[in-house]
N, C-alpha and C positions, 0 to 999 in steps of 0.2 A: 854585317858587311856594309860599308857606306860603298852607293853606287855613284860615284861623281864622276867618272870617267864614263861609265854608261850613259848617264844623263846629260852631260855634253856631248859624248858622239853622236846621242840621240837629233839633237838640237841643231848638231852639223849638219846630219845626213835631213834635219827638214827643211834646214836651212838653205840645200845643194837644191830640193826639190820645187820651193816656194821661189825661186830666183830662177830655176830655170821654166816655170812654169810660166813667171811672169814678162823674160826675159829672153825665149829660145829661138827671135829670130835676130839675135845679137851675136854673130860669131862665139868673139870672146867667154860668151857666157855659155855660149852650146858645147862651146870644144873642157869649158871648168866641169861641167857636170859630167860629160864623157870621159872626162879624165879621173873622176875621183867615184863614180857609180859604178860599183863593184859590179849589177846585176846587168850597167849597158856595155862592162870590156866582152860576156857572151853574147851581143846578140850578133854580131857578124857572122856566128860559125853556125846562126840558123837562120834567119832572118829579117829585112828592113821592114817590110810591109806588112801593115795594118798591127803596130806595135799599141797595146794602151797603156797609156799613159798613169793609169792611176793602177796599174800593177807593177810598175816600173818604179813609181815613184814609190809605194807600198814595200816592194825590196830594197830599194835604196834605204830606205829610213831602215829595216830591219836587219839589212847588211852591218850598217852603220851602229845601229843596239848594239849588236852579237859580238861587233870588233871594241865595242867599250864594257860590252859587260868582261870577258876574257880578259883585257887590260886588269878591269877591279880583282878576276878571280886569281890572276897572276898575281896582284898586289899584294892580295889577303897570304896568298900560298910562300910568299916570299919574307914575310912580315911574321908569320909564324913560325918561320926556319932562322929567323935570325933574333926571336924571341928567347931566351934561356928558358922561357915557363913553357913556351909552345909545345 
């Protein structure tokens, strides 16, 4: 199975993390990561305070794998069905 779609989403979700790390007292840039960090749309429904940051950002990236690997596993599963040999 070629993982390209995992390995760029990979690459996104360190991409969301290294920019907001570097960048999060920038609106703009605080509101792009809260917007696309799968693991910060829960933290309102438990809590603001004393969040860390390198397990946040640890699920971010990993949120971000799991939605590209699925993309690939989808691919392979659709690539197979529309195979005559599959």
């Amino acid at each position: 199975m070629n993982y390209r779609a995992t390995t760029v989403f990979t690459i996104i979700g360190a991409a969301l993390c290294v920019l907001h790390f570097f960048g999060h007292e920038y609106d703009p840039i605080y509101l792009l990561f809260y917007a696309f960090s799968v693991p910060a749309w829960f933290y309102p429904f438990f809590s603001y305070t004393n969040i860390n940051p390198f397990w946040l950002y640890t699920l971010t990236i990993v949120s971000w794998t799991i939605i590209g690997y699925l993309i690939d596993r989808f691919t392979v599963i659709r690539q197979k069905r529309r195979s005559p040999n599959g």
